[in-house]
TIRO-2110 file (N, C-alpha, C; in Angstrom, 1 decimal):
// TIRO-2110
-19.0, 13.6, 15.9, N, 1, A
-20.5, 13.5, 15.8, CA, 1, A
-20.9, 12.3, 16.6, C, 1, A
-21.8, 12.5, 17.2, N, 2, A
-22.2, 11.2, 18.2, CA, 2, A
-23.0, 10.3, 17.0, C, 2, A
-23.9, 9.6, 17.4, N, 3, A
-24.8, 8.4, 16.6, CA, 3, A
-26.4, 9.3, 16.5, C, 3, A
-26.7, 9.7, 17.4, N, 4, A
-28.0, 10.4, 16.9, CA, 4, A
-28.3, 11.4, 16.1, C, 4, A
-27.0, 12.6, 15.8, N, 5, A
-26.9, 13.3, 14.8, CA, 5, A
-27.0, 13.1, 14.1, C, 5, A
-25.9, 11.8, 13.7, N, 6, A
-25.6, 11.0, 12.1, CA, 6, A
-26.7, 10.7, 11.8, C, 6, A
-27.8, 9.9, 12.8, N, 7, A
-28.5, 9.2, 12.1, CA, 7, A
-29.8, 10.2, 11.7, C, 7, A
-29.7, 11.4, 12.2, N, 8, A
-30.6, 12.5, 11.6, CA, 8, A
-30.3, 13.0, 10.8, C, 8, A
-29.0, 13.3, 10.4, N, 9, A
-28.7, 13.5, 9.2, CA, 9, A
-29.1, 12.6, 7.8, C, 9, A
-28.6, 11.1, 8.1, N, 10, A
-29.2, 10.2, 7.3, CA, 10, A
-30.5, 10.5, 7.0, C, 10, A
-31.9, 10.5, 7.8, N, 11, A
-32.9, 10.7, 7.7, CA, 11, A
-33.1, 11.9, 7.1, C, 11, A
-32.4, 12.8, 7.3, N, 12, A
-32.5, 14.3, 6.9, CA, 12, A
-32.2, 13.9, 4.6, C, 12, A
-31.0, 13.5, 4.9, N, 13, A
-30.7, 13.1, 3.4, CA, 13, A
-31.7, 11.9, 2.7, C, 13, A
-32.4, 11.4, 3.6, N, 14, A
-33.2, 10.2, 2.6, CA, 14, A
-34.6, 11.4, 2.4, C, 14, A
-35.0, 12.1, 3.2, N, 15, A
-36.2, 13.2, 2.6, CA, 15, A
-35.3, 14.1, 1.4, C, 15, A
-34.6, 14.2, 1.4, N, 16, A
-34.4, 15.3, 0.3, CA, 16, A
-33.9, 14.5, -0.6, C, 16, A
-33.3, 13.2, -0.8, N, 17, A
-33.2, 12.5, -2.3, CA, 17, A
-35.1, 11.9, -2.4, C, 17, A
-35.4, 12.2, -1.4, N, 18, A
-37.5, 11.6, -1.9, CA, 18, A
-37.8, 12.7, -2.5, C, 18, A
-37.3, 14.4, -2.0, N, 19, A
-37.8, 15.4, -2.9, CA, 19, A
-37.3, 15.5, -4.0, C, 19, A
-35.9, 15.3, -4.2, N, 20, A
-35.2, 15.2, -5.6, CA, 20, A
-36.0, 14.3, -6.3, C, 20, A
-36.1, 13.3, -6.4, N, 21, A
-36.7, 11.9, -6.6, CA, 21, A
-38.7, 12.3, -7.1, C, 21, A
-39.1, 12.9, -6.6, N, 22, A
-40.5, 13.6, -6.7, CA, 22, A
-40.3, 15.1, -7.6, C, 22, A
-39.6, 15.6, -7.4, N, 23, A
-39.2, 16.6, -8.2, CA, 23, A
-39.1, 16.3, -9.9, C, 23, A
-38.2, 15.1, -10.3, N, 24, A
-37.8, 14.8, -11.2, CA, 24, A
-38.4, 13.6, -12.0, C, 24, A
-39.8, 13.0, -11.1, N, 25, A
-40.6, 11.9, -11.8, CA, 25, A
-41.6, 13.0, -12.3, C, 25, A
-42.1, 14.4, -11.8, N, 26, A
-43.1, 15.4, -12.4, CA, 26, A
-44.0, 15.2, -12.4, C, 26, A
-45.0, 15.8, -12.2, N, 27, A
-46.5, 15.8, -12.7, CA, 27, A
-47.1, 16.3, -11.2, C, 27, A
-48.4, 16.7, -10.9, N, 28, A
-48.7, 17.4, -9.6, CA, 28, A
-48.7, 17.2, -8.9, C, 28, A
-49.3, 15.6, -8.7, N, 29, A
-49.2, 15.0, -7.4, CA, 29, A
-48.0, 14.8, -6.7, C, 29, A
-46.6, 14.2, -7.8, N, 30, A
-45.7, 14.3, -7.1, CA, 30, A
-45.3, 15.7, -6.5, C, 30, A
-45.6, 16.8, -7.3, N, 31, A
-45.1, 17.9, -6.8, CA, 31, A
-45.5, 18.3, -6.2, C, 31, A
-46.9, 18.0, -5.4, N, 32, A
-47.7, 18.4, -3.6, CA, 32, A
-47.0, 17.6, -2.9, C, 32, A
-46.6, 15.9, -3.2, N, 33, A
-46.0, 15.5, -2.1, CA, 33, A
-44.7, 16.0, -1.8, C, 33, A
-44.2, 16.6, -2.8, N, 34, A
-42.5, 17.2, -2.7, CA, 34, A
-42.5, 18.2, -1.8, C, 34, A
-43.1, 19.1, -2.2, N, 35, A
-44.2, 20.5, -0.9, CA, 35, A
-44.5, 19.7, 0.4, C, 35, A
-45.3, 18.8, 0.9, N, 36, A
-45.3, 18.6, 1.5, CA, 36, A
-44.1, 18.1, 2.8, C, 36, A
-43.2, 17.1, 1.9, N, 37, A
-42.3, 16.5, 2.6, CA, 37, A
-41.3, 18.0, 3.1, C, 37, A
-41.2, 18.7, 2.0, N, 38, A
-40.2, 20.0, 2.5, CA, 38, A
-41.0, 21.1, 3.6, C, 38, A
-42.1, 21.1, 3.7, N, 39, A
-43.2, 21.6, 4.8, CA, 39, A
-42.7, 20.9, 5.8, C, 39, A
-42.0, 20.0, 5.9, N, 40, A
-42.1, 19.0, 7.5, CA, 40, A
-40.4, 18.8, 7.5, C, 40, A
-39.8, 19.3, 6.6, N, 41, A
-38.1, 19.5, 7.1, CA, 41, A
-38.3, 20.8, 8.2, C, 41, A
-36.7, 20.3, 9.2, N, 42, A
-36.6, 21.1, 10.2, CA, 42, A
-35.6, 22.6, 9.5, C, 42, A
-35.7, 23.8, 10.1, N, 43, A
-35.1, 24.7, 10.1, CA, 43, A
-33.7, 24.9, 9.5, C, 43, A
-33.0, 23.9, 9.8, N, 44, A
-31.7, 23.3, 9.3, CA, 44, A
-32.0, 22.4, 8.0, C, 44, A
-32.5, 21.8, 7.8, N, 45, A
-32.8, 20.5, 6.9, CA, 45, A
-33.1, 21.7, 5.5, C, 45, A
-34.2, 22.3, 6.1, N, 46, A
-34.7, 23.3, 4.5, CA, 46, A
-33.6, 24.5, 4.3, C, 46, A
-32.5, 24.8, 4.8, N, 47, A
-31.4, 25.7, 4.4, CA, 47, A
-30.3, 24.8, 3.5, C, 47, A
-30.5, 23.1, 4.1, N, 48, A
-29.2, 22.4, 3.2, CA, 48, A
-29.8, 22.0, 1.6, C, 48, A
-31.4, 21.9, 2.1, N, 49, A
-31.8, 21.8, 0.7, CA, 49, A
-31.5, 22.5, 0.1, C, 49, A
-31.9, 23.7, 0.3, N, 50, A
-32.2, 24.9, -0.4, CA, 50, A
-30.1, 25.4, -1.0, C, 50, A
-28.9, 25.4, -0.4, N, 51, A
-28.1, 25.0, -0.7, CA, 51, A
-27.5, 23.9, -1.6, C, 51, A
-27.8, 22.7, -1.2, N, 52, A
-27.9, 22.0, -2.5, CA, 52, A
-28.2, 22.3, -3.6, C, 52, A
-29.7, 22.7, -3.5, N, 53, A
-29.9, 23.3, -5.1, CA, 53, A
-29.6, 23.9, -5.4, C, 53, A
-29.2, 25.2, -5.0, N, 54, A
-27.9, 26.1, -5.1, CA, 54, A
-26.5, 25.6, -5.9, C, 54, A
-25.9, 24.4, -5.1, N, 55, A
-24.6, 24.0, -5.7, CA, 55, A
-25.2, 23.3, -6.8, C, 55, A
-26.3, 22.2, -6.8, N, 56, A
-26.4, 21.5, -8.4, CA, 56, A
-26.5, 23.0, -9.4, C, 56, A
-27.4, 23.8, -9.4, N, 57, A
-27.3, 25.1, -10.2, CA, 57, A
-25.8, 25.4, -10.8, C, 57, A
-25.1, 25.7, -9.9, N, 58, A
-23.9, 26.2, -9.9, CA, 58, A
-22.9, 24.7, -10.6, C, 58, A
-23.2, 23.6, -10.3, N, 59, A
-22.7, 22.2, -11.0, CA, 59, A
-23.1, 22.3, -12.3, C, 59, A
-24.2, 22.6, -12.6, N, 60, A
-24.6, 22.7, -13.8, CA, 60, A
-23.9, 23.7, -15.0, C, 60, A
-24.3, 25.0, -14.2, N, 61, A
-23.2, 26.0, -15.0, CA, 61, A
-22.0, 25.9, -15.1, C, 61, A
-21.3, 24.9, -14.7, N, 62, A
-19.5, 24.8, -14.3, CA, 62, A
-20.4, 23.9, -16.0, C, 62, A
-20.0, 23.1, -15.5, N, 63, A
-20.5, 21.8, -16.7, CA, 63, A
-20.6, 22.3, -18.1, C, 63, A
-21.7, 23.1, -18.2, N, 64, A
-21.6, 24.1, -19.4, CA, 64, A
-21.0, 24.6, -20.3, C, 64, A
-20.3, 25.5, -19.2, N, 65, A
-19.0, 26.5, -19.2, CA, 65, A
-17.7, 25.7, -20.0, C, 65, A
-17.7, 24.2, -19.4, N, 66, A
-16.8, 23.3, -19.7, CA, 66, A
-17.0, 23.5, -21.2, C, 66, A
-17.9, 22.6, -21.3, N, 67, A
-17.7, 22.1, -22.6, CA, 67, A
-18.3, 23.6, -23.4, C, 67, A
-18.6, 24.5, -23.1, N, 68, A
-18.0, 25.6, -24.4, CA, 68, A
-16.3, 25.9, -24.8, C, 68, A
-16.3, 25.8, -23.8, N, 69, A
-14.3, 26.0, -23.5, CA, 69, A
-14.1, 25.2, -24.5, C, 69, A
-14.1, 23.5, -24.0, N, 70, A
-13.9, 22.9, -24.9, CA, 70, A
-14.3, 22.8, -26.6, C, 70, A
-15.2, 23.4, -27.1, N, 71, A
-15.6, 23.4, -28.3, CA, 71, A
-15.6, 24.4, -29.2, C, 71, A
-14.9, 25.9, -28.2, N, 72, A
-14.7, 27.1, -29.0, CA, 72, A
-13.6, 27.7, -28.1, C, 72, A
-12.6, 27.5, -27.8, N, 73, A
-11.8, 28.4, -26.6, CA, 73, A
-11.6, 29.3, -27.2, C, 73, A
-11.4, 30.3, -28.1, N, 74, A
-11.4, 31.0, -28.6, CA, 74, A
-12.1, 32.4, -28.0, C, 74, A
-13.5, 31.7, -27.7, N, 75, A
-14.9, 32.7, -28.0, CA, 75, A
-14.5, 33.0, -26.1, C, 75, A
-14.4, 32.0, -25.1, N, 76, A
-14.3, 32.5, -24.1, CA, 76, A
-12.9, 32.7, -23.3, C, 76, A
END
């Protein structure tokens, strides 16, 4: 990867931890500015978001899954 990619990537990851970050302080104003900043991600940028949330989803459900295992293996 050359240096201008990387560094759009960087930039690409500091808007989506501002939307994470806006997402999870709550209330509406944050959640227009979260809309907005993902209104102004590029074509690529709004598919890795949108993937990420995908895998935290899917991180979450692992996690779960865990510790039922661990507290009934039985049942699954």
């Amino acid at each position: 990867m050359n240096t201008t990619r990387i560094l759009a990537k960087a930039r690409a990851c500091d808007v989506m931890i501002a939307i994470f970050t806006l997402v999870l302080a709550g209330g509406e104003s944050a959640r227009l500015e979260a809309a907005e900043l993902i209104r102004k991600l590029s074509p690529v940028a709004w598919r890795d978001l949108r993937a990420a949330c995908q895998d935290l989803d899917y991180l979450i459900d692992d996690v779960i899954l865990a510790e039922m295992r661990e507290r009934r293996p039985w049942r699954l």
